[in-house]
mmCIF file of the C-alpha atoms, coordinates in Angstrom:
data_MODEL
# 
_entry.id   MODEL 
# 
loop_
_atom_site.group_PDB 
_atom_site.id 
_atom_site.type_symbol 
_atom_site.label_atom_id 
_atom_site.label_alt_id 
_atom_site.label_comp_id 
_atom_site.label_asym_id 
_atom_site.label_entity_id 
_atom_site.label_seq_id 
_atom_site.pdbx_PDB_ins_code 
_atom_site.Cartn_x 
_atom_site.Cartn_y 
_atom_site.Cartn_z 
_atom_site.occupancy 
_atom_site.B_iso_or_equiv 
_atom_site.pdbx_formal_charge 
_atom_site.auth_seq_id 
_atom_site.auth_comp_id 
_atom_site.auth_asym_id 
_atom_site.auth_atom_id 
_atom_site.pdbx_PDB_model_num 
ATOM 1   C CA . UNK A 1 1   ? 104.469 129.097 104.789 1.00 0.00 ? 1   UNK A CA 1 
ATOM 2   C CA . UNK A 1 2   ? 103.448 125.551 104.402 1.00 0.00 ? 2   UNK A CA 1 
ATOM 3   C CA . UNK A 1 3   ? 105.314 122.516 105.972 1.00 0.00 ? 3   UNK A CA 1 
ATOM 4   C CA . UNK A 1 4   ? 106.432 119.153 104.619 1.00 0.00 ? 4   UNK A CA 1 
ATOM 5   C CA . UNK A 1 5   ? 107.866 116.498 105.951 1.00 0.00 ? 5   UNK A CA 1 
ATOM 6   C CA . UNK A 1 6   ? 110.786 114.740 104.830 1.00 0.00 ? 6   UNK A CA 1 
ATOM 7   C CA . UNK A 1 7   ? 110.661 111.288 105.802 1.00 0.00 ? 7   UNK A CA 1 
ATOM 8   C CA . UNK A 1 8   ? 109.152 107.698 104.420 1.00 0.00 ? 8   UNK A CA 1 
ATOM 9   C CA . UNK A 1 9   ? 108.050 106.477 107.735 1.00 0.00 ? 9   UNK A CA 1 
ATOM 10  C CA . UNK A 1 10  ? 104.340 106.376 107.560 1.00 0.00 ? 10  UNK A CA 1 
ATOM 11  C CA . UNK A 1 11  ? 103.705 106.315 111.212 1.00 0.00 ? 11  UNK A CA 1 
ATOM 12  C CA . UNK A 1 12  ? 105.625 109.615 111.472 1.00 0.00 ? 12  UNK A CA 1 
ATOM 13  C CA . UNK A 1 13  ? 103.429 111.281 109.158 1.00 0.00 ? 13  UNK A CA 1 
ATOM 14  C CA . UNK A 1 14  ? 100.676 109.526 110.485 1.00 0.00 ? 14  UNK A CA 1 
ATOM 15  C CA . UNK A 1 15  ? 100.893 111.040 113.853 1.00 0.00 ? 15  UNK A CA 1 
ATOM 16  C CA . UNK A 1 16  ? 102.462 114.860 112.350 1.00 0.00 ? 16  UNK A CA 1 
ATOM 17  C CA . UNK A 1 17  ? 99.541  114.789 110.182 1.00 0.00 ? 17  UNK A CA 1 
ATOM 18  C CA . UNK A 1 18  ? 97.023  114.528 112.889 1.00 0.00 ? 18  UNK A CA 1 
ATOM 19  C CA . UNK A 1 19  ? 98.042  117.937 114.248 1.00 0.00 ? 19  UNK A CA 1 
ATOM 20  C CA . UNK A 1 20  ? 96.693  119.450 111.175 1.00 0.00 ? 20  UNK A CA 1 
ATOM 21  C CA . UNK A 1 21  ? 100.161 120.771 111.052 1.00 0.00 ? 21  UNK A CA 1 
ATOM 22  C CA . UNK A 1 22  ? 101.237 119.403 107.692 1.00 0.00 ? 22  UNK A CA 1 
ATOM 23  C CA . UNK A 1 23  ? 100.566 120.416 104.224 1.00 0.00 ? 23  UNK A CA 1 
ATOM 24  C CA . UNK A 1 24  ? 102.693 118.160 102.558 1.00 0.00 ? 24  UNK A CA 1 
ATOM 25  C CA . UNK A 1 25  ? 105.362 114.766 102.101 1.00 0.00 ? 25  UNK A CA 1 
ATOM 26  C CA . UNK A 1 26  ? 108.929 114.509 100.587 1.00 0.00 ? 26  UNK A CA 1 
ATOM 27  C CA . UNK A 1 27  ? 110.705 111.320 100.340 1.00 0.00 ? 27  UNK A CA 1 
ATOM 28  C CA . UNK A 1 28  ? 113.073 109.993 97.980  1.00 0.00 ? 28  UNK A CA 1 
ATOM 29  C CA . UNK A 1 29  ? 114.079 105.926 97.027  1.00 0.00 ? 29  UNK A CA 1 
ATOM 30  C CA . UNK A 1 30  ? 116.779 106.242 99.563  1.00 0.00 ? 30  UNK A CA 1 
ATOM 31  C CA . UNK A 1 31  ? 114.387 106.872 102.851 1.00 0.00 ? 31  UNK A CA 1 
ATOM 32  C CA . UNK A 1 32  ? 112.143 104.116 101.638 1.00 0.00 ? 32  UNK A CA 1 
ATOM 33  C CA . UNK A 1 33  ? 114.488 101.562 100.787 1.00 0.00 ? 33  UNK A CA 1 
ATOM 34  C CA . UNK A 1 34  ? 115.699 102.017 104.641 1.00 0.00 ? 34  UNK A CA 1 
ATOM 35  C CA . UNK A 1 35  ? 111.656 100.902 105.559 1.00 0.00 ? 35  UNK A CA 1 
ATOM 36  C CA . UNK A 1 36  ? 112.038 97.504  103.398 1.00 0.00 ? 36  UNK A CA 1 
ATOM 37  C CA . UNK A 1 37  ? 108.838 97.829  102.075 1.00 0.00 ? 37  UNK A CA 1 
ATOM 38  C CA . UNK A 1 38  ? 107.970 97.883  98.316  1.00 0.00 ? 38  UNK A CA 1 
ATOM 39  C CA . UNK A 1 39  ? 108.149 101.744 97.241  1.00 0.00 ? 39  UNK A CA 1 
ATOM 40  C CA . UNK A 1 40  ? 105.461 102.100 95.367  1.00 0.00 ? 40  UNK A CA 1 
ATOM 41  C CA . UNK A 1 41  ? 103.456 101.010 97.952  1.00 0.00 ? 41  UNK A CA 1 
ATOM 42  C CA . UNK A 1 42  ? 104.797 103.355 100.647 1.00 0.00 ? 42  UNK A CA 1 
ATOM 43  C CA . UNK A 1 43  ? 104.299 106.177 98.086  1.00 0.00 ? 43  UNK A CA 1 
ATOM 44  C CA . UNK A 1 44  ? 100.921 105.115 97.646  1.00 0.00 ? 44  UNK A CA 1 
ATOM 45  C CA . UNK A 1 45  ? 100.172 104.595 101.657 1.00 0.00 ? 45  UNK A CA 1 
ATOM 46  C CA . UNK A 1 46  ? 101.704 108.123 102.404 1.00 0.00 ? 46  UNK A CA 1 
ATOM 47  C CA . UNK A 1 47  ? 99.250  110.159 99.925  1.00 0.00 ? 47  UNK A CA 1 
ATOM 48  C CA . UNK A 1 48  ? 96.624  108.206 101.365 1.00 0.00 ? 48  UNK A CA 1 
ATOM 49  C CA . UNK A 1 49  ? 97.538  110.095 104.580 1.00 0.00 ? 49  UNK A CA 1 
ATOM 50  C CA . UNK A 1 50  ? 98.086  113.813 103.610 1.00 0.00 ? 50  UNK A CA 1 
ATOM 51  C CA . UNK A 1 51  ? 95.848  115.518 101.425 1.00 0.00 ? 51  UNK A CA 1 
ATOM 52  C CA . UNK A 1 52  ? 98.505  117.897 100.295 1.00 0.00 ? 52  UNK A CA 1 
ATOM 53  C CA . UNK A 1 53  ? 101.479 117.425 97.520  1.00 0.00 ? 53  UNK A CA 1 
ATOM 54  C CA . UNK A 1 54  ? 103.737 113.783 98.352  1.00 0.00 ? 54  UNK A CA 1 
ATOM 55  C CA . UNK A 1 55  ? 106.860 114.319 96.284  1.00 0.00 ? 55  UNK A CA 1 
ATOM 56  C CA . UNK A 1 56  ? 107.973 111.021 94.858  1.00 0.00 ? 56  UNK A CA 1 
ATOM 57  C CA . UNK A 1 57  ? 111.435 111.161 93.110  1.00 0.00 ? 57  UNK A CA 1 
ATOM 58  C CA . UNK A 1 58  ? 112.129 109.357 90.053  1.00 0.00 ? 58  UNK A CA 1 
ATOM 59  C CA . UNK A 1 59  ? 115.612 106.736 90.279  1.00 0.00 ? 59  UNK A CA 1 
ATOM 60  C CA . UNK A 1 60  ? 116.393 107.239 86.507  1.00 0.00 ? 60  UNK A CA 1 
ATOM 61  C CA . UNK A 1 61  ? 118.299 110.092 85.094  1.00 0.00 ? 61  UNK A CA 1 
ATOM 62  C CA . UNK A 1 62  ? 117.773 109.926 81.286  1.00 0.00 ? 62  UNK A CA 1 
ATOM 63  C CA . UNK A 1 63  ? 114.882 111.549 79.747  1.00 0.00 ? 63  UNK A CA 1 
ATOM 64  C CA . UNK A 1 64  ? 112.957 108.587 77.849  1.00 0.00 ? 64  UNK A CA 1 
ATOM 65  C CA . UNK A 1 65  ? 113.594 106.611 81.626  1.00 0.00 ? 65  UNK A CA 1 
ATOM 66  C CA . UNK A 1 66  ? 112.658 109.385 83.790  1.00 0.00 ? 66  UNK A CA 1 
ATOM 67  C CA . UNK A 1 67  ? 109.327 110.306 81.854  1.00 0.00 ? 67  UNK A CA 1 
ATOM 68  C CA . UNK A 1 68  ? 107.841 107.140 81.852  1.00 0.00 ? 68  UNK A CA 1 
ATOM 69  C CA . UNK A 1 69  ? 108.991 106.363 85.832  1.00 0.00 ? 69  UNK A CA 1 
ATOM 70  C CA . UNK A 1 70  ? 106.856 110.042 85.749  1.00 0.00 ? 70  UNK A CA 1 
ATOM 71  C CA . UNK A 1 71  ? 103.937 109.030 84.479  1.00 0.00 ? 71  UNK A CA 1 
ATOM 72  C CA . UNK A 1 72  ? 103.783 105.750 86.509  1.00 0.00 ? 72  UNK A CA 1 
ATOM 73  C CA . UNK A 1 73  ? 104.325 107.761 90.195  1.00 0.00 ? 73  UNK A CA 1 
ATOM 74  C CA . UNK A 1 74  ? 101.679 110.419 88.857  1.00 0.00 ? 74  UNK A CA 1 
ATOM 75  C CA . UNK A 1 75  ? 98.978  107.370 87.946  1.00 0.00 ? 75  UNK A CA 1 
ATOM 76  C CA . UNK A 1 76  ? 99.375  106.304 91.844  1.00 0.00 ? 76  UNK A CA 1 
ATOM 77  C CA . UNK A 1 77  ? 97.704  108.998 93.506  1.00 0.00 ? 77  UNK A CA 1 
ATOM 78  C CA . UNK A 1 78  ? 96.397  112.547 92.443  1.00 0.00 ? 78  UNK A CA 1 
ATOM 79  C CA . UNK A 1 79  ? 98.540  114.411 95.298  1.00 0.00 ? 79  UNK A CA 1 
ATOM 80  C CA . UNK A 1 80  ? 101.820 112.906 93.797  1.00 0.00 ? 80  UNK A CA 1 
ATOM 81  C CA . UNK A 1 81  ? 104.414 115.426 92.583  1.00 0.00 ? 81  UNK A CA 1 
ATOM 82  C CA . UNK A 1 82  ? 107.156 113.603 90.737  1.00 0.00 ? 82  UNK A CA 1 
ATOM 83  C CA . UNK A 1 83  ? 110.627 114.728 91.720  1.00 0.00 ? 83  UNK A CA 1 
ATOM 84  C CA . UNK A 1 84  ? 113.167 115.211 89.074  1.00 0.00 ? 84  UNK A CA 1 
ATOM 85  C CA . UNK A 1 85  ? 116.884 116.183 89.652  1.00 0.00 ? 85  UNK A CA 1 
ATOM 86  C CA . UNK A 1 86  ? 117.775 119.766 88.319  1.00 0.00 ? 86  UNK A CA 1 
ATOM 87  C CA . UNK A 1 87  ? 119.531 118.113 84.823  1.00 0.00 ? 87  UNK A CA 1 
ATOM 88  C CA . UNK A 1 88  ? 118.947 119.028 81.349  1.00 0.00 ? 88  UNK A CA 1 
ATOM 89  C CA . UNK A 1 89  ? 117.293 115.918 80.897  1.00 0.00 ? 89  UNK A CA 1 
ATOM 90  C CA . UNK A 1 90  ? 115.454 116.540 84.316  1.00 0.00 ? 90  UNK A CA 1 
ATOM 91  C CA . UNK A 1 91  ? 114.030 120.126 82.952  1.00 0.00 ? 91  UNK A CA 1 
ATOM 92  C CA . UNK A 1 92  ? 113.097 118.202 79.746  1.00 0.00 ? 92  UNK A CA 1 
ATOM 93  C CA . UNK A 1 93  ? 110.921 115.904 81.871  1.00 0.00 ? 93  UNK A CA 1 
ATOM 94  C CA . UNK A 1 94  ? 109.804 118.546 83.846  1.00 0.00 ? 94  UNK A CA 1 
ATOM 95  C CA . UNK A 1 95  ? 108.639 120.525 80.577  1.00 0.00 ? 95  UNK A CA 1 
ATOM 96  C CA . UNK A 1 96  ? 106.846 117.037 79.467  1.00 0.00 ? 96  UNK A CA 1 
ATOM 97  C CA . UNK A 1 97  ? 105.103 115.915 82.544  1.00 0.00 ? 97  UNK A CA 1 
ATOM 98  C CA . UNK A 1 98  ? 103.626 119.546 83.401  1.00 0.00 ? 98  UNK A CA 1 
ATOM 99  C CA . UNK A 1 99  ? 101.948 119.738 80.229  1.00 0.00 ? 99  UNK A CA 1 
ATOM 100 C CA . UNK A 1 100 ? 99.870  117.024 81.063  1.00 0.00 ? 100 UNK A CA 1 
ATOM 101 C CA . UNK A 1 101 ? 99.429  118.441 84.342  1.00 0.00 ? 101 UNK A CA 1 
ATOM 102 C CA . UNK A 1 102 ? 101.112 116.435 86.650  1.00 0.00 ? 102 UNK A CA 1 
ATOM 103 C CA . UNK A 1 103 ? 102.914 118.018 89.324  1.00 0.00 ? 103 UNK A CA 1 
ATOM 104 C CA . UNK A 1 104 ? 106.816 118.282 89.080  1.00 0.00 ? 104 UNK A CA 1 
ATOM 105 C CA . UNK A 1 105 ? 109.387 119.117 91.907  1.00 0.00 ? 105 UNK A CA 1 
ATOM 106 C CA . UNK A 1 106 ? 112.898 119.653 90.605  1.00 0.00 ? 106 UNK A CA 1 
ATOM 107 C CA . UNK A 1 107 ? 115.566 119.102 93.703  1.00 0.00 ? 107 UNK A CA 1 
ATOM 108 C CA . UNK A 1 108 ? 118.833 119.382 93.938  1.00 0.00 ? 108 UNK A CA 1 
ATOM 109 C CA . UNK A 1 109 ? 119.154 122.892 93.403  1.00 0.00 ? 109 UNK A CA 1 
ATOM 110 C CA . UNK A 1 110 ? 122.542 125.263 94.253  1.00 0.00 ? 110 UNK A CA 1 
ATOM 111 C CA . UNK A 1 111 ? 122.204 127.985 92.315  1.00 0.00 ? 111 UNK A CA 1 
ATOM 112 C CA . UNK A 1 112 ? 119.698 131.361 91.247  1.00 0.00 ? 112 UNK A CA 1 
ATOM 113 C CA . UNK A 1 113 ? 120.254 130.022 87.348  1.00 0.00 ? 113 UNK A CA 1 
ATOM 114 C CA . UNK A 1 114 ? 119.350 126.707 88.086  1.00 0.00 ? 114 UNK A CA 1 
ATOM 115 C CA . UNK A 1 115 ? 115.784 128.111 89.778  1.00 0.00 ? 115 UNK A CA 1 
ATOM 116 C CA . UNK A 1 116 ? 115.384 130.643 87.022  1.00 0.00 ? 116 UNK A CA 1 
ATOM 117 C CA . UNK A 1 117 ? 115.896 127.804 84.846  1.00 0.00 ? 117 UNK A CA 1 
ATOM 118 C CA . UNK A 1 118 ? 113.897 125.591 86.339  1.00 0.00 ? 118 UNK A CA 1 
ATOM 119 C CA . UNK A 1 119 ? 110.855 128.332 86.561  1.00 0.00 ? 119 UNK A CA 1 
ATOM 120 C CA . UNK A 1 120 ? 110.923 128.510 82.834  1.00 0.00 ? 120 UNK A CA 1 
ATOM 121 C CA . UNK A 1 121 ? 110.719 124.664 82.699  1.00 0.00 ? 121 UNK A CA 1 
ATOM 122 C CA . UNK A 1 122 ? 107.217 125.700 84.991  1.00 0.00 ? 122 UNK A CA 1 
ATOM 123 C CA . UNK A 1 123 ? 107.892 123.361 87.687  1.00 0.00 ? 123 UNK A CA 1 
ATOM 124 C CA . UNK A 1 124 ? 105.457 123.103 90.643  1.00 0.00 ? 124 UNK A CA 1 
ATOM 125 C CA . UNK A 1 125 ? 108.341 123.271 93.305  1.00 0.00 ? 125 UNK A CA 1 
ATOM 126 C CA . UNK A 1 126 ? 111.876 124.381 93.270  1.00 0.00 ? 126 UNK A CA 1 
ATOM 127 C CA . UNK A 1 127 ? 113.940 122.788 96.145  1.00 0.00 ? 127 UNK A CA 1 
ATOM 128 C CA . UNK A 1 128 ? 117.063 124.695 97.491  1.00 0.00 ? 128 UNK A CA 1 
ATOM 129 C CA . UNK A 1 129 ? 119.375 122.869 99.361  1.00 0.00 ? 129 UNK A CA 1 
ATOM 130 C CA . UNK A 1 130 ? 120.117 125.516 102.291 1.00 0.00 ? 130 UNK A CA 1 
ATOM 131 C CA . UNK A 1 131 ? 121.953 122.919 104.758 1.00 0.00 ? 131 UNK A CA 1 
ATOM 132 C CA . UNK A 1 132 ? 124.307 121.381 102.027 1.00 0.00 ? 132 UNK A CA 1 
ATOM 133 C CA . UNK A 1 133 ? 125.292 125.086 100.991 1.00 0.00 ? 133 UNK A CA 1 
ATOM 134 C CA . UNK A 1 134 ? 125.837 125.596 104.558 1.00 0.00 ? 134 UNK A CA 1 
ATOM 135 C CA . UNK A 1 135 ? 127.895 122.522 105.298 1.00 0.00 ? 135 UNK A CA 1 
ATOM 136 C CA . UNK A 1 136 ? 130.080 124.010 102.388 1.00 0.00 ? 136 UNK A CA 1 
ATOM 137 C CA . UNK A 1 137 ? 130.882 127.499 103.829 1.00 0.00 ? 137 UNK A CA 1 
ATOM 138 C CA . UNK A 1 138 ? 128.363 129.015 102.369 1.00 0.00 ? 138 UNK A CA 1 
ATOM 139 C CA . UNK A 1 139 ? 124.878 130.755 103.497 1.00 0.00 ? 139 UNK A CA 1 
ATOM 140 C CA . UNK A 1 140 ? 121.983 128.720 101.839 1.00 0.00 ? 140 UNK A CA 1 
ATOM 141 C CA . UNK A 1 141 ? 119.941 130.772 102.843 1.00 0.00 ? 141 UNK A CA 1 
ATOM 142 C CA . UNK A 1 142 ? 121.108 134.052 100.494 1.00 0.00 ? 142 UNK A CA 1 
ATOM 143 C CA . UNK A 1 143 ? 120.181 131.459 97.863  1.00 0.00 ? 143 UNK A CA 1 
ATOM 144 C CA . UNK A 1 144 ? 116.801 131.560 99.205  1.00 0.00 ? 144 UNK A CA 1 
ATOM 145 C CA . UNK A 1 145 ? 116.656 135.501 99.224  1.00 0.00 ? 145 UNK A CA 1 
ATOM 146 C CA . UNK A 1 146 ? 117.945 135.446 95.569  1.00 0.00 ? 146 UNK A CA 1 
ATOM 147 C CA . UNK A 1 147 ? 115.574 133.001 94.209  1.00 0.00 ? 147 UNK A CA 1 
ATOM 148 C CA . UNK A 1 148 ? 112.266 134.634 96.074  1.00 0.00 ? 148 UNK A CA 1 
ATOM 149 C CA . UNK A 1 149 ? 113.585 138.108 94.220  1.00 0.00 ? 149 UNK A CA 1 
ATOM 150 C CA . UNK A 1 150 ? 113.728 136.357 91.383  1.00 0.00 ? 150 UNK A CA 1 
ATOM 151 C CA . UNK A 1 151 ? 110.618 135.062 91.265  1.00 0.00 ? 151 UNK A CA 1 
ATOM 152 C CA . UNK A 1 152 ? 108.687 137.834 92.678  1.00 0.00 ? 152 UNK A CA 1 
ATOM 153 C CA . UNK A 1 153 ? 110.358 140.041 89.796  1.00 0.00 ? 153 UNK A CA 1 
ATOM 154 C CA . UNK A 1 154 ? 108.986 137.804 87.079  1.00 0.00 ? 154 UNK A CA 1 
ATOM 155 C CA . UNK A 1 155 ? 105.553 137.019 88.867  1.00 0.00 ? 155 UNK A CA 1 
ATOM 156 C CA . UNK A 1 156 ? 106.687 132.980 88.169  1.00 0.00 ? 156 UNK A CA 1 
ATOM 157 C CA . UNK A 1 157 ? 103.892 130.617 89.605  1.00 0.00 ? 157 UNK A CA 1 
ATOM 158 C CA . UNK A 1 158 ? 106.872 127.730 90.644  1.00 0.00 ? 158 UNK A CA 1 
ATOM 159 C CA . UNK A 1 159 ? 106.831 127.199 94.741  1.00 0.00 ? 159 UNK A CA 1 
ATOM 160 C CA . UNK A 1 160 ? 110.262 128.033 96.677  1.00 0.00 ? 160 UNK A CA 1 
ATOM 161 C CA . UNK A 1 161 ? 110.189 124.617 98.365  1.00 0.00 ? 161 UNK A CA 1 
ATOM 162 C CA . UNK A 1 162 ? 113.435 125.288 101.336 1.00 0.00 ? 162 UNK A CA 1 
ATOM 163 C CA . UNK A 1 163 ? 115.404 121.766 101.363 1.00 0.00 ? 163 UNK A CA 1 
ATOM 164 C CA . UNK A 1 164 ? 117.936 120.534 103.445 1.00 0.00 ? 164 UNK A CA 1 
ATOM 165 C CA . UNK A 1 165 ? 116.469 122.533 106.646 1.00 0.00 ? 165 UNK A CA 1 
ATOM 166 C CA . UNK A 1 166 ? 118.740 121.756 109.614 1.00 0.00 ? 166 UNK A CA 1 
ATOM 167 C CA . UNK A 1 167 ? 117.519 123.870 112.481 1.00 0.00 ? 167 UNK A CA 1 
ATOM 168 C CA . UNK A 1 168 ? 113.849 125.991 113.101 1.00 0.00 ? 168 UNK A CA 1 
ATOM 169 C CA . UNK A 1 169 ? 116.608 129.144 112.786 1.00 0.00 ? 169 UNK A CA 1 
ATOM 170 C CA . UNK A 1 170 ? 117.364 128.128 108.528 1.00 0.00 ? 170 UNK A CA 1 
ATOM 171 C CA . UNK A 1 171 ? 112.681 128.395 108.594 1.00 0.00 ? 171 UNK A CA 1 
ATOM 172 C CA . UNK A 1 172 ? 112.233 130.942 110.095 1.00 0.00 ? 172 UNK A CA 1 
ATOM 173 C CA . UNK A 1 173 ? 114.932 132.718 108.226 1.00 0.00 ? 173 UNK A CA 1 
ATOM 174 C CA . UNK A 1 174 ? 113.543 131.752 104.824 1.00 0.00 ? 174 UNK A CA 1 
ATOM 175 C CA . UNK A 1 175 ? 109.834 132.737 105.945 1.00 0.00 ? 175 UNK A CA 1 
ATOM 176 C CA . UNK A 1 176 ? 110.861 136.337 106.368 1.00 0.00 ? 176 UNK A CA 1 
ATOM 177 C CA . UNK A 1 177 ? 112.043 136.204 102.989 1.00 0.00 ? 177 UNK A CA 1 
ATOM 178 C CA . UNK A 1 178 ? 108.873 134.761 101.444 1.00 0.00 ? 178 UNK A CA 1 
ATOM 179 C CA . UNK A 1 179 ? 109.616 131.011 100.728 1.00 0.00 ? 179 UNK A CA 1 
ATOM 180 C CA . UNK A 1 180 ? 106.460 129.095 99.925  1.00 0.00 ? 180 UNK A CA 1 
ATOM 181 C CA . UNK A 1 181 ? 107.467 125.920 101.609 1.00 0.00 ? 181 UNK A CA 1 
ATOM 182 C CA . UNK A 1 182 ? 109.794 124.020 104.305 1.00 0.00 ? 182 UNK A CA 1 
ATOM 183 C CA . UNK A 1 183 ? 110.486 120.435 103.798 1.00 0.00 ? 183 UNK A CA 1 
ATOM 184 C CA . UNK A 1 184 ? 111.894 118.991 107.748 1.00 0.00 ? 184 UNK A CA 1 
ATOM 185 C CA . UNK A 1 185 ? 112.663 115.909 108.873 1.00 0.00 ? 185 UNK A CA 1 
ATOM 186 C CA . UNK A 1 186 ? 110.580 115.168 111.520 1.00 0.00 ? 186 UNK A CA 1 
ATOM 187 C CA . UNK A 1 187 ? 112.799 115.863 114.415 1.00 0.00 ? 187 UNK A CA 1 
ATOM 188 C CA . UNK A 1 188 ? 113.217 119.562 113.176 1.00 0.00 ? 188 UNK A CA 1 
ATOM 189 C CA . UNK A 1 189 ? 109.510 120.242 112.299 1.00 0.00 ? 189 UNK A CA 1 
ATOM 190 C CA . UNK A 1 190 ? 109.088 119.104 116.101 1.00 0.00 ? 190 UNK A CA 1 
ATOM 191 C CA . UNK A 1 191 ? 111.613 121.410 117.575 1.00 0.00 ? 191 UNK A CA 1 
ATOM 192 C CA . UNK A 1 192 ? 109.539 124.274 115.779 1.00 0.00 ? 192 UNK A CA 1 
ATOM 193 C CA . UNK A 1 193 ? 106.641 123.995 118.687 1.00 0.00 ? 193 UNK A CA 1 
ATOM 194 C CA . UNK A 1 194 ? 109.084 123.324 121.742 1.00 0.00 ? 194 UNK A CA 1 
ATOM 195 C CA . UNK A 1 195 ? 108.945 125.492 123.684 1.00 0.00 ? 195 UNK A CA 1 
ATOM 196 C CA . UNK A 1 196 ? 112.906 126.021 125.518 1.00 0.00 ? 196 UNK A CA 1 
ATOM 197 C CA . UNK A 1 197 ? 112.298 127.875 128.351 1.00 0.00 ? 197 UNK A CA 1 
ATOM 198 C CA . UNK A 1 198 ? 110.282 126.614 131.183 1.00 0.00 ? 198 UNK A CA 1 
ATOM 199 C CA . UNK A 1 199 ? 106.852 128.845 131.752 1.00 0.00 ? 199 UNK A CA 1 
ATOM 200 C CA . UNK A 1 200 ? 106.519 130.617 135.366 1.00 0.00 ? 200 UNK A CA 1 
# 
């Protein structure tokens, strides 16, 4: 399984990357608007730090909009994968950008149709929000288990990228079941190498 790391602060990543620990960025407009900086520069700063994927999401939510905001976050940096939401138009700009090769992650996902969808679409990542399900009486994490089926059964090449990760527990979980990826806040992706008990 690889890791991510769901943040915008660059010294975070900085320091997480260093471990040789992390495969990979997520972010959206929301986490770097928080930093005050200009947000195509952090983008541009964090893929300078990770050699893996840096998932940079698109604010627009129309086609023409989001395909051209696309294009832009793909010229800044070869490891940028543009994030799309899971929307008709979304898939549409998903469809576009991958044929000229660009990476695409499509969030915002609740649903088995919506991945199988979004497979078809031949997104790079599919991201699952486990936690939200959760936080909604429901177990995110049978989402998981149905997607990775789903997948598996149709030999699709798209990456089960596990959002929305609250505790080392929803990882570990979704491991076992074959996800490709875990996206953590920093805080969580921490707690997965504490060690609880004190040694004799």
């Amino acid at each position: 399984m690889k890791f991510f790391v769901d943040t915008a602060d660059t010294e975070e990543i900085r320091e997480l990357a260093d471990t040789g620990l992390l495969d990979g960025v997520t972010t959206n407009p929301s986490l770097i608007a928080k930093s005050g900086r200009d947000f195509f520069d952090v983008i541009k700063e964090i893929c300078s730090l990770v050699d893996g994927p840096v998932s940079a999401e698109v604010a627009a939510t129309d086609y023409d909009t989001m395909l051209e905001e696309g294009k832009k976050l793909a010229g800044l940096a070869d490891n940028v994968a543009v994030k799309v939401p899971l929307t008709i138009d979304g898939l549409k700009t998903c469809k576009a950008l991958r044929s000229e090769g660009i990476m695409v992650n499509v969030t915002l996902c609740f649903t088995a149709n919506q991945a199988l969808l979004t497979a078809k679409a031949g997104a790079t990542f599919i991201s699952p929000f486990v936690g939200r399900l959760d936080d909604i009486g429901q177990d995110g994490l049978e989402l998981i288990e149905d997607i990775c089926d789903i997948y598996a059964a149709y030999d699709f090449a798209t990456e089960v990228l596990v959002a929305s990760v609250r505790s080392p527990l929803h990882v570990v979980r979704a491991a076992r079941m074959g996800a490709d990826v875990a996206t953590l806040p920093p805080s969580t992706l921490r707690q997965l190498y504490n060690q609880a008990l004190e040694r004799d």
